[in-house]
VOVO-471128 format. One line per field, with one value per residue (C-alpha): residue number from 1; residue in three letters; x, z, y. Coordinates in Angstrom, 3 decimals, m for minus. Layout:
n: (NUM|...)
res: (ALA|...)
x: (X|...)
z: (Z|...)
y: (Y|...)
//
This chain:
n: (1|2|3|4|5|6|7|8|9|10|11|12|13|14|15|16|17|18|19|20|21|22|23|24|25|26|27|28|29|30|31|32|33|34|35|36|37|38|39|40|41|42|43|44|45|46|47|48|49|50|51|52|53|54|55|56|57|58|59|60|61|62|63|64|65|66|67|68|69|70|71|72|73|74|75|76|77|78|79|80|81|82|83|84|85|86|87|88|89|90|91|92|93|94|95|96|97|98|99|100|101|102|103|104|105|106|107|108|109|110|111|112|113|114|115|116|117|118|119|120|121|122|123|124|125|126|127|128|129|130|131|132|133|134|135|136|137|138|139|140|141|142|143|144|145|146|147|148|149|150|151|152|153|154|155|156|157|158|159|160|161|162|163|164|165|166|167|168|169|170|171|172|173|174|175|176|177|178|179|180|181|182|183|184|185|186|187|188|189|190|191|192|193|194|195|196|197|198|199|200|201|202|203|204|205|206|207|208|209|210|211|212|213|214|215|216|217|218|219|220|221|222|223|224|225|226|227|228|229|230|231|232|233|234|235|236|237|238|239|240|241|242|243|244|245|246|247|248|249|250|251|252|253|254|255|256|257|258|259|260|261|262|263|264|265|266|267|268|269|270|271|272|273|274|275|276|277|278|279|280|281|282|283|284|285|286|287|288|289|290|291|292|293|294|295|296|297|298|299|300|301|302|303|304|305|306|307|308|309|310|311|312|313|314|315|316|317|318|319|320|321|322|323|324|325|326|327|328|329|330|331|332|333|334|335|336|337|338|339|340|341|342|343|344|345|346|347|348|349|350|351|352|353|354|355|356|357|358|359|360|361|362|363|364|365|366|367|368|369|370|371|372|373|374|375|376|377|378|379|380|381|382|383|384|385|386|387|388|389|390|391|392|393|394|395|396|397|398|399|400|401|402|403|404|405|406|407|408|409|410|411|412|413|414|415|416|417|418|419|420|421|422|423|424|425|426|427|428|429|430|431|432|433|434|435|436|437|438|439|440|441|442|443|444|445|446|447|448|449|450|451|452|453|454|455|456|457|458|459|460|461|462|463|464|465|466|467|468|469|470|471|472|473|474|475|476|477|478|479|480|481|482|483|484|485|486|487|488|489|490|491|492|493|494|495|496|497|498|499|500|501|502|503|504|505|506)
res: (UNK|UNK|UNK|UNK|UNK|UNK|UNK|UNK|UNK|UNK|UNK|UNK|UNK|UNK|UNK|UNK|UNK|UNK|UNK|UNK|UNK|UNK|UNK|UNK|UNK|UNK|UNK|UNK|UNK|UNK|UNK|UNK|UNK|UNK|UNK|UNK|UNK|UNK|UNK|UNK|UNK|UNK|UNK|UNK|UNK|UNK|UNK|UNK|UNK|UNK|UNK|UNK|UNK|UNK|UNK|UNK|UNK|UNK|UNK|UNK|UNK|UNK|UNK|UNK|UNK|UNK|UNK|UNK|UNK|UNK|UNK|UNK|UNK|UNK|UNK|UNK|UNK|UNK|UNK|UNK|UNK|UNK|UNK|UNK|UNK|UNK|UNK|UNK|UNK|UNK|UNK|UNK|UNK|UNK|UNK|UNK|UNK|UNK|UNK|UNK|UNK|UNK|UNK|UNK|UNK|UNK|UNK|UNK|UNK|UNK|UNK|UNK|UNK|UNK|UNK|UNK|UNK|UNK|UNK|UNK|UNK|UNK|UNK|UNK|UNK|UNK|UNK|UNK|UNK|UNK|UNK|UNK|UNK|UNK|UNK|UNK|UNK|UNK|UNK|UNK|UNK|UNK|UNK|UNK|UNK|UNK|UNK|UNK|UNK|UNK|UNK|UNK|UNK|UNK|UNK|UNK|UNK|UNK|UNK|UNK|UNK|UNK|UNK|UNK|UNK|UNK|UNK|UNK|UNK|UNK|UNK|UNK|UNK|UNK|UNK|UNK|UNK|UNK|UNK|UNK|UNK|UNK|UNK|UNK|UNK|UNK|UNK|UNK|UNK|UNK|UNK|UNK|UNK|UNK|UNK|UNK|UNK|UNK|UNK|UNK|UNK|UNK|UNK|UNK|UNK|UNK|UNK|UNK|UNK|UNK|UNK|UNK|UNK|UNK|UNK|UNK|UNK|UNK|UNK|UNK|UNK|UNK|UNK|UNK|UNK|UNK|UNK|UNK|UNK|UNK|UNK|UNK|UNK|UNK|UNK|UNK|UNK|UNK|UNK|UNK|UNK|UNK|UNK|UNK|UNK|UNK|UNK|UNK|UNK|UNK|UNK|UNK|UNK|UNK|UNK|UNK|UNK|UNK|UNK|UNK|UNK|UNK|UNK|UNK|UNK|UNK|UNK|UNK|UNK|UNK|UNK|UNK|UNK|UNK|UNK|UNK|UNK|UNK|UNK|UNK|UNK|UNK|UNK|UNK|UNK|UNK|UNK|UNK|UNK|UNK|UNK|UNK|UNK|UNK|UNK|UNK|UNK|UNK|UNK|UNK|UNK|UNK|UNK|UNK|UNK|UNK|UNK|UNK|UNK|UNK|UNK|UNK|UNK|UNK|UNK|UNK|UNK|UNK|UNK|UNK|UNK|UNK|UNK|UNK|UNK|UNK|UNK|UNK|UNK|UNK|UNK|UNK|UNK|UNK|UNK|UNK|UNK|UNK|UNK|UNK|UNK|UNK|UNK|UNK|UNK|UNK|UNK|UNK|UNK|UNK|UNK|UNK|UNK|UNK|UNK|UNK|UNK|UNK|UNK|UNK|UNK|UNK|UNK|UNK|UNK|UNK|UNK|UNK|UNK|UNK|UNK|UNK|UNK|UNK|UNK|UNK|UNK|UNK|UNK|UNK|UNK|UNK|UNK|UNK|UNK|UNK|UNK|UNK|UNK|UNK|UNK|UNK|UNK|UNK|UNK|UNK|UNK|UNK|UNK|UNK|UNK|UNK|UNK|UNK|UNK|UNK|UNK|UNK|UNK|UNK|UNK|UNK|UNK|UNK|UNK|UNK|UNK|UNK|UNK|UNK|UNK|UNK|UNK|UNK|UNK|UNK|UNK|UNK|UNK|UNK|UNK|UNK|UNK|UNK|UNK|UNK|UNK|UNK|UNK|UNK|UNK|UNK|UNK|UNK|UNK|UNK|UNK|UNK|UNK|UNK|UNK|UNK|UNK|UNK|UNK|UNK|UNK|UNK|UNK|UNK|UNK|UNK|UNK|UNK|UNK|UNK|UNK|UNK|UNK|UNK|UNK|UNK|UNK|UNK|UNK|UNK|UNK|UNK|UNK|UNK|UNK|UNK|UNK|UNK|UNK|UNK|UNK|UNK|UNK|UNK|UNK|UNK|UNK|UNK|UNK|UNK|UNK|UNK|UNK|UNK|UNK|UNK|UNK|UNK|UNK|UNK)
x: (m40.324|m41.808|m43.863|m47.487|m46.887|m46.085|m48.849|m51.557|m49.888|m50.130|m53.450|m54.940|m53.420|m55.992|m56.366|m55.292|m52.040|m51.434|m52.747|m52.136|m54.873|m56.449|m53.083|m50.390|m46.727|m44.838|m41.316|m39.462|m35.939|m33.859|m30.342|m29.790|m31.586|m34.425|m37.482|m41.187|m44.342|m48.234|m49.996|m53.800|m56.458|m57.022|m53.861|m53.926|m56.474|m54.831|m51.878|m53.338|m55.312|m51.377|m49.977|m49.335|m48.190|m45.469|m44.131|m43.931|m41.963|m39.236|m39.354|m37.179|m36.400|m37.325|m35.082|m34.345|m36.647|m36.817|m40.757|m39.682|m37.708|m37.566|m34.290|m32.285|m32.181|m29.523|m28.168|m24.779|m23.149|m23.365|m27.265|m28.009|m26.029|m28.660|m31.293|m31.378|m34.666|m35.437|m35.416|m37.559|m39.798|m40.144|m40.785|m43.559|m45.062|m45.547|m46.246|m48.897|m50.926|m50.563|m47.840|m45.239|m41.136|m38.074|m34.711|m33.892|m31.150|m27.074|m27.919|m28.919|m25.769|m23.279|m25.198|m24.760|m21.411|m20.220|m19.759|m22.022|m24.187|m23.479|m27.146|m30.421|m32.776|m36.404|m38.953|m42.845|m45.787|m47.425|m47.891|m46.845|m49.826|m50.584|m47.051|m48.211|m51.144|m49.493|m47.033|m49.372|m51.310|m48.231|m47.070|m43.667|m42.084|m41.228|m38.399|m37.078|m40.231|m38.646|m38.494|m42.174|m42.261|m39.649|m42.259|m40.067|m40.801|m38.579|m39.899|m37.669|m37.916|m37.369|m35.996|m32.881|m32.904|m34.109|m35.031|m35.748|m39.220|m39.829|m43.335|m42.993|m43.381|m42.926|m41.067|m44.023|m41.921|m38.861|m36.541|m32.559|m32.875|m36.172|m39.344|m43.540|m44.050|m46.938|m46.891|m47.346|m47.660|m45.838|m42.207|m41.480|m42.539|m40.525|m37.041|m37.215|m37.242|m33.990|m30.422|m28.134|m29.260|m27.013|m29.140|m32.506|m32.874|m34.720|m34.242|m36.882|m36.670|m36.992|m33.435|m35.590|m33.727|m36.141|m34.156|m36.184|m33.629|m30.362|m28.730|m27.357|m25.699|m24.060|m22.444|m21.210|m19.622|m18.805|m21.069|m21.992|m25.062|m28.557|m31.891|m33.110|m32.000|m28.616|m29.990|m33.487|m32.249|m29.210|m31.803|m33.987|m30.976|m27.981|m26.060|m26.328|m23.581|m21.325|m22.770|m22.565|m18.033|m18.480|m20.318|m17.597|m15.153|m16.632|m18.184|m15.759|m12.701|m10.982|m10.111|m11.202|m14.602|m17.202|m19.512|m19.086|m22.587|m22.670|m20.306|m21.474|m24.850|m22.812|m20.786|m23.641|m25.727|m22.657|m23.523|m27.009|m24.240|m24.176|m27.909|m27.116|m25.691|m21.714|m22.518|m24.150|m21.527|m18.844|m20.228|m19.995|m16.725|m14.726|m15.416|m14.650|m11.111|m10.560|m11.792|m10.735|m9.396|m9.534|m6.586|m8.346|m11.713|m10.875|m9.185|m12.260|m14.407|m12.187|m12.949|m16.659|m15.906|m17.418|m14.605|m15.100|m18.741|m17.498|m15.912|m12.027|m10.621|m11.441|m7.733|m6.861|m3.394|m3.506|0.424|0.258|m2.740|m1.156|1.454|m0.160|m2.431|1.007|3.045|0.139|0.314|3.723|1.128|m0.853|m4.178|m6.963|m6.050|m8.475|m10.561|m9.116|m5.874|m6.292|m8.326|m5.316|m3.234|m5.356|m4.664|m2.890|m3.602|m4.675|m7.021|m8.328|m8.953|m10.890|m13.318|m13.437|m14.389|m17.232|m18.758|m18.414|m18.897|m15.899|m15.586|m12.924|m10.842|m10.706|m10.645|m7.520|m5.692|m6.405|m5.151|m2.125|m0.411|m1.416|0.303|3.406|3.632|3.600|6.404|8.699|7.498|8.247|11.768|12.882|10.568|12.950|16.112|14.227|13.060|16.324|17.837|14.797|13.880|10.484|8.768|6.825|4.693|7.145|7.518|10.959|13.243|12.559|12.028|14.871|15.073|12.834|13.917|12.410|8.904|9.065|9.394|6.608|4.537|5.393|4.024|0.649|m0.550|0.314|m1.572|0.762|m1.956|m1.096|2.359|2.104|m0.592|2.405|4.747|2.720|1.666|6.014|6.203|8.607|7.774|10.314|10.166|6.518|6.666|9.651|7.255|4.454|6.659|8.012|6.454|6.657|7.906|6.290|7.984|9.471|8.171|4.114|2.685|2.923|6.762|6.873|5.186|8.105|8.735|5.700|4.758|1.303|m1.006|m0.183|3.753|3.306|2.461|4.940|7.924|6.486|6.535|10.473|11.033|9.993|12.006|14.987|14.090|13.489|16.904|18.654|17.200|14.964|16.945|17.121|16.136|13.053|16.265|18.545|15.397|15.168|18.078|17.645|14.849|17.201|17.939|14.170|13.120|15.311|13.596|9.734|8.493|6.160|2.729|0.527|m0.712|m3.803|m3.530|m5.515|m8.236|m9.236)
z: (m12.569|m11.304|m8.425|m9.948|m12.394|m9.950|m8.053|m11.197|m11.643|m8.035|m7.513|m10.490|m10.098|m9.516|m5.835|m6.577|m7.503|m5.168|m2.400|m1.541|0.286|0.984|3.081|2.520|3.367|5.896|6.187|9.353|9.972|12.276|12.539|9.916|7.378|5.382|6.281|5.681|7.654|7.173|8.216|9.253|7.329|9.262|8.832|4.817|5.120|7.076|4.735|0.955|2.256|2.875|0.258|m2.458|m0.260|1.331|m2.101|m3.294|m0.288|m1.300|m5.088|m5.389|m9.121|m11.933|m13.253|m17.118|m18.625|m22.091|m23.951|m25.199|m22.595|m24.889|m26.389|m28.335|m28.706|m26.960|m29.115|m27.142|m25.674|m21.942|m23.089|m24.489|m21.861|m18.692|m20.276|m18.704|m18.852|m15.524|m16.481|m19.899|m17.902|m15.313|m18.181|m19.545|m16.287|m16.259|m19.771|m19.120|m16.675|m18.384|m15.987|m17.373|m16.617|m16.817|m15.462|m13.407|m12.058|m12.228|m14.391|m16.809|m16.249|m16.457|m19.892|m21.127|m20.671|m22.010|m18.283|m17.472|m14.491|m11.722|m10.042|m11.716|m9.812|m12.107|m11.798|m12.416|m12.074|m10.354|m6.756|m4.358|m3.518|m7.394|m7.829|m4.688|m6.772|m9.708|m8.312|m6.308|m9.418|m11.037|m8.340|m7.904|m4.644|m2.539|m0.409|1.449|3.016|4.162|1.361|0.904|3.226|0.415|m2.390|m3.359|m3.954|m4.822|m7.024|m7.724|m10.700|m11.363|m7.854|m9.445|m9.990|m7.392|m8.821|m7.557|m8.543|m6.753|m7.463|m9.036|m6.246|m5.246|m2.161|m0.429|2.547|3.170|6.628|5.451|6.424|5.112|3.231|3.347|m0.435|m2.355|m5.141|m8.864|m12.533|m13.538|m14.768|m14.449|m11.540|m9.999|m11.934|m10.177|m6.658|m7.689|m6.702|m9.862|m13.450|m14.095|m11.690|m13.265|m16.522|m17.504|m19.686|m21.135|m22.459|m26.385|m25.270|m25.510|m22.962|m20.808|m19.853|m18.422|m17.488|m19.912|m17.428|m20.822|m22.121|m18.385|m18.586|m22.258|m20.997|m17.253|m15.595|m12.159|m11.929|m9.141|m10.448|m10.041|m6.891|m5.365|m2.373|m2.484|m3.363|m0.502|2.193|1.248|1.726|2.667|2.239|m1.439|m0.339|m0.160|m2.989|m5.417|m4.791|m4.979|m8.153|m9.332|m8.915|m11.363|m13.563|m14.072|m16.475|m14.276|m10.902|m10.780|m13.076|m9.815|m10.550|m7.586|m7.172|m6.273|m3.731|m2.046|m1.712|m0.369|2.063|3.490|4.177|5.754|8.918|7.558|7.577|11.136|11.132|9.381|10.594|10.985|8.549|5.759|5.752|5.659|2.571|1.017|1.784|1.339|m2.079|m2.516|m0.979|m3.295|m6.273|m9.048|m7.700|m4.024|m2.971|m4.868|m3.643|m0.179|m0.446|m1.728|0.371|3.305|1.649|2.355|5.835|5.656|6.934|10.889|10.331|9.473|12.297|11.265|12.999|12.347|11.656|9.305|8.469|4.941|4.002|5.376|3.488|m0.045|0.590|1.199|m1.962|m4.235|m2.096|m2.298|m6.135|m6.354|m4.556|m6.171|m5.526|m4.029|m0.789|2.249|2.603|6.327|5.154|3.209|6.172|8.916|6.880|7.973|11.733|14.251|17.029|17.939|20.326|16.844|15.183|18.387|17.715|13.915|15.192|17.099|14.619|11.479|12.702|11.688|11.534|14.001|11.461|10.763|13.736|15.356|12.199|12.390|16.285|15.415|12.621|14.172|17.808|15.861|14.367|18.050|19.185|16.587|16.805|20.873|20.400|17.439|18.583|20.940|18.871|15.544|17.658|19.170|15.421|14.162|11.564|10.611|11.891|8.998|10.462|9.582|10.333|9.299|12.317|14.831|12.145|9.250|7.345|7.190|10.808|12.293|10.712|11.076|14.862|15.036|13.152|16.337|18.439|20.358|19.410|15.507|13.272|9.738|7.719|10.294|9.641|5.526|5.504|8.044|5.342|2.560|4.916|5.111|1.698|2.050|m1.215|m0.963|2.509|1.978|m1.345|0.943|3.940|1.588|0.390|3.766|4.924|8.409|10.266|13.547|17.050|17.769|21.388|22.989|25.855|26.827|26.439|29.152|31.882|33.718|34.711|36.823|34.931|36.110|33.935|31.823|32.340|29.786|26.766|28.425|27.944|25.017|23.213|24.528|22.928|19.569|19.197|20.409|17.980|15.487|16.008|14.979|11.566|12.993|13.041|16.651|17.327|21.036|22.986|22.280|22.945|26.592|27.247|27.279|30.068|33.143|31.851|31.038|34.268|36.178|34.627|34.473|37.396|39.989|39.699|41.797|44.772|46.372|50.210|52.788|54.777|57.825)
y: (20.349|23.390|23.390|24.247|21.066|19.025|19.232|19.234|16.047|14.644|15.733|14.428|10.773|7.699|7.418|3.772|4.528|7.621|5.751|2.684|0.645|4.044|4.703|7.150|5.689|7.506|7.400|6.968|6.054|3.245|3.489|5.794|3.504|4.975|2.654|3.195|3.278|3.499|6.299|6.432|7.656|10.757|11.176|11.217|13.487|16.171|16.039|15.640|18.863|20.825|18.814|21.149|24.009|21.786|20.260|23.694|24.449|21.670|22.003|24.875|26.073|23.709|21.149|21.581|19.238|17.428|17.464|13.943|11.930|8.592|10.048|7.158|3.394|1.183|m2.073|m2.714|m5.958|m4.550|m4.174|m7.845|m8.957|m8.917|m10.661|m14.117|m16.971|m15.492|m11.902|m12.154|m14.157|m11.480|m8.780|m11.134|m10.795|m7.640|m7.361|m9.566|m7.767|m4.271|m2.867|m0.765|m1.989|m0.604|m0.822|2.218|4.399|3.006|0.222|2.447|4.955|1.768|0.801|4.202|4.178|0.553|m1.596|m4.396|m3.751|m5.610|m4.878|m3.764|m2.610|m1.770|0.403|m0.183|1.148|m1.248|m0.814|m2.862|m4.777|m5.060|m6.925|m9.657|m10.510|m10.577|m12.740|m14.916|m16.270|m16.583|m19.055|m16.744|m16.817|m13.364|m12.966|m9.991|m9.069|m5.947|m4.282|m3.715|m0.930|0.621|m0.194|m2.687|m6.337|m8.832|m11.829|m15.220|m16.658|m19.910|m20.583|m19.190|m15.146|m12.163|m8.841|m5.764|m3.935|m0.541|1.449|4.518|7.003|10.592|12.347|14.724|15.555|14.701|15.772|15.316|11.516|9.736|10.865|10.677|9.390|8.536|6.197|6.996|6.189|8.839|8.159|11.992|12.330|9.647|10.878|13.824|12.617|11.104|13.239|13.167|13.565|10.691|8.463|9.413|7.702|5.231|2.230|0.103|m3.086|m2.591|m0.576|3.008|5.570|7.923|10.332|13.637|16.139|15.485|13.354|11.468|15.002|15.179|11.496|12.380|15.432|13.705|16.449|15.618|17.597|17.525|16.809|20.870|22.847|21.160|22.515|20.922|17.720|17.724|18.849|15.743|13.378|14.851|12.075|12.816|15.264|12.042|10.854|13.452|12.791|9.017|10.098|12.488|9.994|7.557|10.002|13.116|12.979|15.884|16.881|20.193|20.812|21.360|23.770|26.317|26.679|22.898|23.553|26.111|23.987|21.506|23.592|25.603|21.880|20.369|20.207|18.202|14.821|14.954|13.452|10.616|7.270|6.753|3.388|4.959|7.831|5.308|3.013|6.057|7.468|4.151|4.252|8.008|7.096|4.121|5.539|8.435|11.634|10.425|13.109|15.803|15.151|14.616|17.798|19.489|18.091|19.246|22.936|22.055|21.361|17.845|15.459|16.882|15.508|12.065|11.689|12.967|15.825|19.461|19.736|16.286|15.753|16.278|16.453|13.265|12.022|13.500|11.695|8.426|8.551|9.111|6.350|3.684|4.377|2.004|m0.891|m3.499|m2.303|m2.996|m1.178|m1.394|2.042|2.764|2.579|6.286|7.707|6.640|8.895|12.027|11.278|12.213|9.788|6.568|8.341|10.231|6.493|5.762|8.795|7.907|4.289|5.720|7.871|5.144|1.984|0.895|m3.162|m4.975|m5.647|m1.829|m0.656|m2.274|m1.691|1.653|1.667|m0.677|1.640|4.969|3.676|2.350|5.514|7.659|4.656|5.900|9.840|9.492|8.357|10.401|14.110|15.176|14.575|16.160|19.275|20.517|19.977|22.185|19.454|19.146|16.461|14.166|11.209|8.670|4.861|4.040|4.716|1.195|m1.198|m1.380|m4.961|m7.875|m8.893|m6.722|m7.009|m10.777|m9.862|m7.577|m10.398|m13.106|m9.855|m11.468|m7.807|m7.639|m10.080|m10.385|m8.352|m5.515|m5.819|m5.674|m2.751|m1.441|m2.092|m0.323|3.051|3.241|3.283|m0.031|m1.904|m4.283|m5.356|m5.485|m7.919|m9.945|m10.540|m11.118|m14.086|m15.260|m18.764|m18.621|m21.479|m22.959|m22.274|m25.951|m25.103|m24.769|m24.423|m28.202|m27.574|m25.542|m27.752|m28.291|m25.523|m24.352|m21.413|m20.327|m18.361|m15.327|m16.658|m18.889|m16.519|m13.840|m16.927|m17.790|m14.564|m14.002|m17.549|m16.284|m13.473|m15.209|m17.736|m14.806|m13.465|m16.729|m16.854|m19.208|m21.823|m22.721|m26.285|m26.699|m28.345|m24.807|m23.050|m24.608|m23.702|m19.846|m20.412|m19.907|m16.293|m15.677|m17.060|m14.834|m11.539|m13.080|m11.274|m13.168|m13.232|m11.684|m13.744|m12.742|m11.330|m14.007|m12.499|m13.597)
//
């Protein structure tokens, strides 16, 4: 919308609905997370009296923009399908006390294109505090008290469904992470703060589609296209840079259609993804990695310079990565997110910096230490030989472990959980050693701890026998019986070194 319109229609909204409680909601941020707070009245003064030169300042050129946004009329299966007791119930509600309702953003998209949503979030016009009343003399019980300082409120009807409602409301200044907004009754106004035309539709509940600026032509031509400037709209969030390739991913029918003015929007704000927080970047990224197109669109995205700002190296090992995005191909998926991004590594100490700057979970972050270390144990013995033969050296786990046996080994490793050792399996490209171990029961070591009592081990001993027990145990097929076990102890005893005894002092 261009700028002048914009503000005629801001500044001639009911205070009631541009204000709320005479108090203009200022956004802040806490780790990373887009959060709200209230700002004073002398504060609302100072800024409705700049507003308009500020918006203008963000708008940048006008979005293309339809004179009748209620476009067409949806009658589909994945349309009938969300309307539970609870949700015509909630619609009543608001039908009730003369508030406009609609279903907003990817529920809309995923309607449009024949998939059931899996979450609706809605859109009203009511403001926040209108929905509490509402809600209150309805007897309706809130949860998630949070979200009000989002707009949002979250009703439960019939102690059985949540939904989502979020006030209409409008972006007046916004700083690459969070935004000051006001609330509104305007539906346009609201679809343009969004980032993708795609996202910005509206659907209400006769099935009507609102859709302000052709976001419906884009999804039946698998555009992914910004609401206006690309540049605007990345500046106000630049995680939307993320966004607009998750987007791609699920949208686009090609690899390569980008518009290369989108890009270059995208490049030149790249270094805007360093301001936001390692876990928002890495819900998005995950699914770009999983999804359509991942080799192509890390690739591209790699053009744009972005994967040093999500914590990879400048330099990512992309042969590598191509190659694990074809060899995964041959595995049942799903396949776990950090699996892709090891590929682009070239270091455990690498997956330690890519730890720190996503967040990653335990789970992901030893895996990603265990497979890039078992990768620099095989390139450590094999470098040397492969350099003097002036071979090129690919990152390759094959050389140490070569049947079953061996994995089975590395599972009894106090170091290797047995998930570590299949997603092993599948980075090697080793399909049938990884379906084998996948079917392998293992047995239990006929010896414990309590087995070992006899023999005065103190401490660590214990798990250092132990662990030499099992692969001895291993390398018979498993088929040594606790008395044959016992009697390999003389020969393990002999190499356990002593443990350390502590100097007296006097």
């Amino acid at each position: 919308m261009h700028g002048s319109c914009l503000i005629a229609k801001l500044l001639t909204l009911p205070r009631s609905t541009a204000l709320v409680s005479s108090r203009l909601l200022q956004g802040s941020c806490y780790n990373g997370t887009s959060v709200c707070r209230m700002a004073s009245p002398a504060e609302i003064a100072k800024k409705t009296t700049n507003i308009s030169s500020e918006i203008i300042a963000q708008l940048g050129k006008p979005p293309k923009m339809r004179e009748n946004p209620a476009i067409k009329k949806v009658d589909s299966d994945e349309f009938h399908s969300i309307f539970t007791p609870e949700l015509e119930a909630l619609v009543a509600m608001f039908k009730k006390y003369d508030y406009e309702l609609r279903i907003a953003g990817g529920a809309v998209r995923d309607i449009l294109m024949n998939i059931k949503p899996k979450d609706i979030d809605f859109a009203t016009t009511a403001t926040p505090e209108q929905m509490k009343e509402m809600f209150g003399k309805e007897e309706v019980r809130l949860i998630n008290a949070k979200g009000e300082k989002h707009g949002t409120i979250t009703p439960r009807i019939h102690n059985k469904e949540n939904f989502e409602v979020t006030t209409l409301r409008i972006d007046v200044r916004t700083d690459g992470r969070h935004a000051d907004v006001v609330f509104t009754t305007d539906w346009q106004l609201d679809a343009n703060r969004r980032d993708l035309t795609i996202n910005s539709m509206f659907l209400g509940f006769d099935g009507t589609v609102y859709d302000y600026f052709y976001g419906y032509e884009d999804l039946e031509q698998r555009r992914v296209v910004f609401v206006g400037d690309a540049d605007v709209r990345i500046k106000e969030d630049y995680l939307r840079i993320l966004r607009y390739f998750r987007f791609y991913g699920r949208i686009a029918e090609r690899p390569d259609c980008h518009d290369k003015a989108t890009l270059a929007a995208i490049k030149a704000n790249s270094e805007g993804l360093a301001r936001i927080s390692g876990e928002r970047i890495w819900a998005e990224l995950q699914k770009i990695v999983v999804g359509n197109f991942n080799r192509e669109l890390i690739l591209e995205m790699n053009n744009c310079e972005l994967l040093q700002q999500c914590g990879l190296p400048i330099h990512p090992h992309l042969e590598e990565f191509e190659r694990l995005c074809v060899d995964l191909k041959r595995f049942h998926e799903p396949h776990y997110p950090i699996l892709y991004l090891i590929g682009l590594l070239h270091s455990s100490e690498q997956a330690m910096k890519l730890h720190e700057r996503l967040k990653l979970s335990a789970y992901e972050r030893d895996l990603a230490l265990f497979i890039t270390q078992q990768r620099e144990r095989v390139i450590h013995k094999i470098k040397i030989t492969m350099i003097e033969s002036n071979m090129n050296f690919p990152f390759q786990v094959n050389s140490e472990y070569v049947c079953l046996r061996d994995y089975q080994k590395l599972c009894l490793q106090p170091y290797a959980k047995r998930d570590y050792v299949e997603q092993l399996l599948k980075y090697a490209n080793k399909l049938e050693l990884y379906e084998q171990l996948k079917e392998w029961q293992m047995p239990s070591l006929p010896v414990n701890g309590h087995t070992l009592k006899p023999y005065g081990l103190a401490g660590k001993q214990v798990g250092v026998v132990l662990n030499e027990l099992r692969l001895l145990w291993a390398d018979s097929d498993f088929t040594l019986s606790a008395e044959q076990l016992l009697e390999k102890m003389p020969a393990i005893l002999e190499q356990l070194p002593s443990p350390n005894k502590k100097q007296r002092t006097e």
